[in-house]
MIKOL-502772 format. One record per residue (C-alpha): x, y, z; residue in three letters. Coordinates in steps of 0.2 Angstrom, whole numbers, padded with zeros to 4 digits, always signed. Layout:
<pts>
XYZALA
...
</pts>
This chain:
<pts>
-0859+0161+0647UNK
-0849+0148+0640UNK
-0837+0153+0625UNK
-0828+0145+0611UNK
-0815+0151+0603UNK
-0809+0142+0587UNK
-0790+0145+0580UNK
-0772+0143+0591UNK
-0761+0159+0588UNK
-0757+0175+0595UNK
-0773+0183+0589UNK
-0784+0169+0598UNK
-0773+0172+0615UNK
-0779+0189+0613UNK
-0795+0186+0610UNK
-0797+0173+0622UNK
-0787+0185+0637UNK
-0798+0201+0633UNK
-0814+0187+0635UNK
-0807+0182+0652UNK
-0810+0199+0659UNK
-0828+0198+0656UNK
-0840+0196+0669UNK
-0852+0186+0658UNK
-0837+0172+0652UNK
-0841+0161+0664UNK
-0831+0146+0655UNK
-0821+0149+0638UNK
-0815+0136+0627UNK
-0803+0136+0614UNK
-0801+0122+0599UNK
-0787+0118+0598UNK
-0776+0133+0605UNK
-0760+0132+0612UNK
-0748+0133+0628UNK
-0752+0151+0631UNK
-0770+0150+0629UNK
-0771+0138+0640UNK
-0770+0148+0654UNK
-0790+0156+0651UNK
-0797+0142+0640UNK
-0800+0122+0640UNK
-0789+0120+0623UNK
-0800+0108+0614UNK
-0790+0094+0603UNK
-0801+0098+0588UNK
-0793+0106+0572UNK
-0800+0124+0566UNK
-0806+0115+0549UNK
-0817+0102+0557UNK
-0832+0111+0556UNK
-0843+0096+0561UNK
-0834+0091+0575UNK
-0833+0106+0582UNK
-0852+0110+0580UNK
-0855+0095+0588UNK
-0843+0100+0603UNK
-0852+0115+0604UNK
-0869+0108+0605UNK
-0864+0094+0619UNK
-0855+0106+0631UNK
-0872+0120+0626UNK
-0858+0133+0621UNK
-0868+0150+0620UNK
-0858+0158+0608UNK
-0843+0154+0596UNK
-0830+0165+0591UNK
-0821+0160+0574UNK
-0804+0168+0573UNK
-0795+0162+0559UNK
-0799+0165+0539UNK
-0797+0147+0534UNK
-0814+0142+0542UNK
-0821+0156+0537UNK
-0819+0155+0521UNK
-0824+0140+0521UNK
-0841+0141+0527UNK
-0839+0137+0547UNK
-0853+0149+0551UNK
-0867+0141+0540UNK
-0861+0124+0547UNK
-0865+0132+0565UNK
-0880+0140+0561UNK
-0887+0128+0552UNK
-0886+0119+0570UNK
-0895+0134+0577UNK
-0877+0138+0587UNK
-0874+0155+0591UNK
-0858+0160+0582UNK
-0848+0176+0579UNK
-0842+0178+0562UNK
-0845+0182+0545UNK
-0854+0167+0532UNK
-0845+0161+0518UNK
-0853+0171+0506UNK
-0846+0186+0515UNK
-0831+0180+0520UNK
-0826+0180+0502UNK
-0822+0199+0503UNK
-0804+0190+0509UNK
-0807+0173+0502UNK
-0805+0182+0483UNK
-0793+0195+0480UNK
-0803+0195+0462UNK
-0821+0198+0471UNK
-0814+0212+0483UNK
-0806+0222+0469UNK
-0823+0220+0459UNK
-0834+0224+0474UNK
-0822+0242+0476UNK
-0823+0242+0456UNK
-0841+0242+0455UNK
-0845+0255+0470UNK
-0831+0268+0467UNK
-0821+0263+0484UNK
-0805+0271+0482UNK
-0793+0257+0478UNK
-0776+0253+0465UNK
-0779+0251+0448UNK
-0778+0233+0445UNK
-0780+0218+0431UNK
-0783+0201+0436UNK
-0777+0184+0424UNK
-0781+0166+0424UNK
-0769+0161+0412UNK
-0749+0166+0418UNK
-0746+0168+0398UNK
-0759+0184+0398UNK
-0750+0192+0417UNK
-0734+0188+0407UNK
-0738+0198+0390UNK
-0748+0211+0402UNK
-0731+0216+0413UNK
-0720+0219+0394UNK
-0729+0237+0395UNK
-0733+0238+0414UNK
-0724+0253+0425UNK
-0713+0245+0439UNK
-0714+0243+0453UNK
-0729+0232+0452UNK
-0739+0221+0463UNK
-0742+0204+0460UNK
-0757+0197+0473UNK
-0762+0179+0473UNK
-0783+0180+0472UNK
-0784+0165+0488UNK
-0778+0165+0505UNK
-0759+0162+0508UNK
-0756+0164+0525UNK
-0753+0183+0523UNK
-0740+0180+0511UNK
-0748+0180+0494UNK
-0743+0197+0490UNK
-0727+0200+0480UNK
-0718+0220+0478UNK
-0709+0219+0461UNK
-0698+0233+0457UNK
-0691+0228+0440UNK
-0699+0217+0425UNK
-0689+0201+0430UNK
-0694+0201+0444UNK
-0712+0201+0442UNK
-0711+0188+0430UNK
-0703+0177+0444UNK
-0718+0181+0452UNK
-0730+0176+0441UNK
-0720+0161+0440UNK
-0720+0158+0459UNK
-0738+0159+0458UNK
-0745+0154+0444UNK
-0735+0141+0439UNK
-0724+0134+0454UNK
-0738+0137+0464UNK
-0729+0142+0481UNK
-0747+0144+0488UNK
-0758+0131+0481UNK
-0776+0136+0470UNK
-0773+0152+0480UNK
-0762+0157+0464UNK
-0774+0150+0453UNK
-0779+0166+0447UNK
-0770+0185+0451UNK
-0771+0201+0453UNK
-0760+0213+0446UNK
-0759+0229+0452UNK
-0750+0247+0455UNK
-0741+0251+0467UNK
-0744+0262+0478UNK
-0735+0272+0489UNK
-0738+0282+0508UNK
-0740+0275+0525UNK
-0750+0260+0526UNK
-0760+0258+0541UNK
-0771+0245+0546UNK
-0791+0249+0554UNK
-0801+0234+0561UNK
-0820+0237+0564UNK
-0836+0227+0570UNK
-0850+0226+0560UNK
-0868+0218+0561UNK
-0871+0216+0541UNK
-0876+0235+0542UNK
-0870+0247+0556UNK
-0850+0247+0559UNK
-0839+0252+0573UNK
-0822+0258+0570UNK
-0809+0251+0581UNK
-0792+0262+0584UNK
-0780+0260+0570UNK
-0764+0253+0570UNK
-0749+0248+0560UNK
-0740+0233+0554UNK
-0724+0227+0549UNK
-0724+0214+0536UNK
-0706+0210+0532UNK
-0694+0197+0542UNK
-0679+0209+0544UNK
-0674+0225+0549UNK
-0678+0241+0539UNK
-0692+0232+0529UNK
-0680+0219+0521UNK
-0683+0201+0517UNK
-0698+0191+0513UNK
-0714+0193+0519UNK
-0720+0185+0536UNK
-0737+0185+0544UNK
-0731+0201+0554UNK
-0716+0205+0564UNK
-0724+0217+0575UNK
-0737+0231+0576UNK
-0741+0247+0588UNK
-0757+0257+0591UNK
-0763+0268+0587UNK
-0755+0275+0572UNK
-0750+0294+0573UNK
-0753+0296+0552UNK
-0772+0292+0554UNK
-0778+0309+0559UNK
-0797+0315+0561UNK
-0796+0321+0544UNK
-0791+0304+0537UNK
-0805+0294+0547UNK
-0819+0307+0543UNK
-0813+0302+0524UNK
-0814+0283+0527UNK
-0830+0285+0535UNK
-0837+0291+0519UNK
-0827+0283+0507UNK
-0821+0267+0512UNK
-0829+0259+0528UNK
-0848+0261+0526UNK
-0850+0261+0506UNK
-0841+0244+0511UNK
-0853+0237+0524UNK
-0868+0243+0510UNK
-0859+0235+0494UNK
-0858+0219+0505UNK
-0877+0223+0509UNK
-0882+0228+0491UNK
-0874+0210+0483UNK
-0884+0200+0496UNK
-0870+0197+0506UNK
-0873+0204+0521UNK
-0857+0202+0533UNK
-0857+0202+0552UNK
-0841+0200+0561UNK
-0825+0209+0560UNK
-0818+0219+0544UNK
-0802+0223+0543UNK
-0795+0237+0532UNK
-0780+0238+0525UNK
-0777+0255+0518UNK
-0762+0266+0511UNK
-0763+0284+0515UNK
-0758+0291+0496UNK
-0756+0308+0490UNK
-0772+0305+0484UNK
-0780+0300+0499UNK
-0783+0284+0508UNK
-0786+0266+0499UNK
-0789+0250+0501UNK
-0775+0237+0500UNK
-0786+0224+0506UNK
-0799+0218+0518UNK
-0797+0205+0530UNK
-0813+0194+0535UNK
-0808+0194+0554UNK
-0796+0201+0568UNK
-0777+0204+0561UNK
-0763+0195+0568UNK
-0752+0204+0577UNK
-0764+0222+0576UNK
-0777+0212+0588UNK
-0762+0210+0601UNK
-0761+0230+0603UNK
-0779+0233+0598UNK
-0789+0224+0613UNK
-0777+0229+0626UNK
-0784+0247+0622UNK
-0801+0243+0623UNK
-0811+0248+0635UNK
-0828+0240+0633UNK
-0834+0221+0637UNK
-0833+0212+0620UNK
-0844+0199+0624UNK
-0855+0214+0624UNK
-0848+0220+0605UNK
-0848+0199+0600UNK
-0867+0199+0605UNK
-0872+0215+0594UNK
-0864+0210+0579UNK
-0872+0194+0579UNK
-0890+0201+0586UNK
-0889+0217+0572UNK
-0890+0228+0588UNK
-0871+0237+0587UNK
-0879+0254+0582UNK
-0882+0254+0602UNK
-0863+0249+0606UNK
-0853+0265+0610UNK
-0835+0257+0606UNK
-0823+0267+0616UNK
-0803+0265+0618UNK
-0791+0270+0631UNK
-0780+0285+0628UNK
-0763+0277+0628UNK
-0751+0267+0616UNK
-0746+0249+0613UNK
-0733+0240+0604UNK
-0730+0221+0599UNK
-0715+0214+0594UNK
-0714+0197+0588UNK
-0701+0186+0594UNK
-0699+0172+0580UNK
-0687+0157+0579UNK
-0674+0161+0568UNK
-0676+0156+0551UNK
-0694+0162+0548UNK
-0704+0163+0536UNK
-0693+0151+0525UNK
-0685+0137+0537UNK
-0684+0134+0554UNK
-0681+0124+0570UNK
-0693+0122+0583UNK
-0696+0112+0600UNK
-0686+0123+0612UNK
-0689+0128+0627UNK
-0697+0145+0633UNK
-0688+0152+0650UNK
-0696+0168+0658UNK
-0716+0167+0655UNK
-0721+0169+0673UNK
-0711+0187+0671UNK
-0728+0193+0665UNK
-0739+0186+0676UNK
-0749+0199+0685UNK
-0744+0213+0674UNK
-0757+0226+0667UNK
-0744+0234+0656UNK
-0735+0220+0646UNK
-0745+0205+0641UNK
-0735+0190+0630UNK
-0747+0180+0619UNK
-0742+0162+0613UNK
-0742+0161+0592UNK
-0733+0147+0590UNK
-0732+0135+0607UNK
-0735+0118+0615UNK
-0732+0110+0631UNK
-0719+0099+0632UNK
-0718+0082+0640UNK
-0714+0087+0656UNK
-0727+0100+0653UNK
-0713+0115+0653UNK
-0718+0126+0637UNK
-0709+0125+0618UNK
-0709+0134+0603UNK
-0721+0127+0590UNK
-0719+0138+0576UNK
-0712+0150+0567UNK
-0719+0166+0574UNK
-0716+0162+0592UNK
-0723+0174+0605UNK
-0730+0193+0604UNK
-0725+0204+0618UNK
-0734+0218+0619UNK
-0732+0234+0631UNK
-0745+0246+0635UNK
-0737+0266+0638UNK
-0744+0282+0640UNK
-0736+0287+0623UNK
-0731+0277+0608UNK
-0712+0279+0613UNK
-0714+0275+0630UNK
-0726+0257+0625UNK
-0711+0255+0611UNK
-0699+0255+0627UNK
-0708+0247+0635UNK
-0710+0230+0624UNK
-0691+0230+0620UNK
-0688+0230+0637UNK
-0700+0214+0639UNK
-0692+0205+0626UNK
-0678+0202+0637UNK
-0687+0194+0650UNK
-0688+0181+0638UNK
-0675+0167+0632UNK
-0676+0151+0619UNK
-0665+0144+0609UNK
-0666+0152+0589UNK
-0675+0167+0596UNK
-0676+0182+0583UNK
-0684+0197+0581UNK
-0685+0214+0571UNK
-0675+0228+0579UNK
-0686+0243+0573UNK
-0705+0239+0578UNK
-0713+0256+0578UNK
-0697+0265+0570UNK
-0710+0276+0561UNK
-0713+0284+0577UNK
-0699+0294+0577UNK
-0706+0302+0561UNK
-0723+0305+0564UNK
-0731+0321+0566UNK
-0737+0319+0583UNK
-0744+0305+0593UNK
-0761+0308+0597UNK
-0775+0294+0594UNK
-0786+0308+0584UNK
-0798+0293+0578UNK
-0797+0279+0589UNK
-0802+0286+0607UNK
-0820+0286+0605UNK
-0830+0280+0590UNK
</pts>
């Protein structure tokens, strides 16, 4: 078969590297990827947003399948462009794909079929979210209702903050018509874990969990990022809290999406806090996370052009999704600065350190090949190193130890990846072994 991949970050290397070891990838492509993902694709100098170009690539090189791994093209309607070409393609339309594109929709959609969510409001006018915070309980969260690169989503803990916020997105508009409208909501507290599944518009698969860290700095501090880091499988989701989500939260999703014509197919990803009061949904994501899919597929034990060709046919009620019983953990390595301001265009020493390896994998977020075709950063998250080990400490150990391999100049990174560990109840992948 031959394969395109559309998107260039870390969650397309991984994608693209977990393709390469099936037998039926005869030939992947990746538009327009990066320096790392040029080691199993043809990068492709097409953007992610031109959907015409790239259906017209697709039909020219025959490609027999297509694997859309960012949000922006999702959202905004790559797959009808493709199928309306009669090109085979993996990923949800746009009318599903709206379960990310709108913060407003998603917390409707839970509203209206009792998934277990926060209690929100949403505004259109920043006056109204203004007068609404006077008699709010703090801490509150303020979300922007578009897609802002995995930072729309503001933590206030006192009232002047959260007018700040509004001001930041409603007015200032950090993040474009993505803060045209927000959600306000309460904040919740527990552990937050994060569960990706495949899903053919009416049967899903849960993946193994895993968790994310958000936050630029050390011990949760600073701004938001796209993710620091991540390790799988997460030792708080136990049987008990799957068997719950399986009732409450993952297949009343996959019907709601059903029930309102909006059948999806493609990956969901769920975003959950494990309360006192059980598990909810902080968000959905319409495809793979970035970094969680850099721990995930590295567990996985079946083919996923396999899983890809299910979803897209309706047949994954006869995919038995299986993952190994061991650990991973990524830790980003950033150029300093990120997510606010940065250099880049530095040299990368050490790559060919992993070269081989079946334990410690570094995917390229944010690279490019230089002029004398030597590889430089490109971005502000960098590289994601990820270590597989028999337990989570031991994959934790083992990334740290990987990082070092590596040098550029501005290279930073979080020091406490999978802290949590230390604090967890056990380590055992109760959920995630075997769906």
């Amino acid at each position: 078969m031959k394969i395109l991949i559309v998107g260039s970050g870390g969650r397309e290397h991984a994608i693209a590297w977990k393709l390469s070891r099936s037998p039926k990838a005869d030939k992947i492509y990746c538009a327009p990827g990066n320096a790392g993902i040029a080691q199993y694709a043809q990068c492709v100098p097409i953007g992610a947003m031109e959907f015409e170009r790239l259906a017209a690539f697709a039909k020219e090189e025959a490609i027999d399948l297509t694997v859309i791994g960012m949000d922006d093209p999702l959202v905004g309607g790559i797959v009808d462009v493709f199928e309306a070409e009669g090109l085979r393609v993996f990923g949800p339309r746009k009318n599903a794909a709206i379960l990310e594109g709108s913060k407003v929709f998603s917390k409707a959609l839970m509203k209206k079929y009792g998934i277990p969510t926060a209690r929100y409001e949403t505004f259109d006018s920043a006056q109204e979210a203004l007068a609404y915070l006077e008699t709010a309980p703090m801490p509150i969260v303020l979300k922007a209702d578009g897609l802002a690169l995995g930072k729309g989503v503001l933590i206030c803990n006192t009232l002047a903050q959260a007018k700040e916020g509004v001001k930041t997105l409603m007015m200032d508009k950090q993040f474009g018509g993505a803060g045209n409208r927000i959600v306000i909501e309460e904040f919740l507290t527990g552990r937050e874990v994060s569960v990706l599944s495949f899903v053919d518009g009416k049967t899903i698969r849960i993946m193994t969990s895993a968790q994310d860290h958000k936050r630029a700095w050390d011990n949760d501090e600073g701004p938001n990022t796209g993710g620091m880091g991540t390790f799988s499988p997460s030792p708080f989701y136990t049987e008990e809290i799957d068997r719950i989500c399986r009732e409450t939260i993952y297949q009343p999703t996959v019907d709601a999406m059903a029930k309102e014509g909006r059948p999806f197919q493609g990956v969901i990803f769920f975003g959950l806090m494990l309360t006192e009061d059980g598990p909810k949904v902080l968000e959905y994501n319409a495809r793979f996370g970035d970094p969680e899919t850099q721990v995930v597929l590295p567990r996985m034990k079946d083919d996923i052009v396999d899983v890809f060709e299910a979803c897209v046919d309706g047949t994954l009620d006869q995919i038995d999704l299986q993952f190994e019983d061991n650990a991973a953990v990524c830790v980003v390595l950033a150029s300093d600065g990120y997510p606010l301001h940065y250099e880049k265009g530095f040299p990368i020493h050490g790559l060919e350190t992993f070269l081989g390896s079946e334990e410690c994998f570094v995917f390229h977020a944010g690279t490019k090949f230089g002029a004398d075709h030597d590889i430089l950063t490109n971005g502000g998250r960098v590289l994601g190193v990820t270590a597989l080990g028999s337990s989570l400490k031991e994959a934790r150990a083992n990334a740290y130890r990987a990082t070092e391999w590596i040098s550029f100049e501005n290279k930073y990174m979080r020091h406490d990846i999978g802290k949590a560990i230390d604090d967890a109840p056990g380590t055992q992948d109760a959920a995630g072994a075997k769906d």
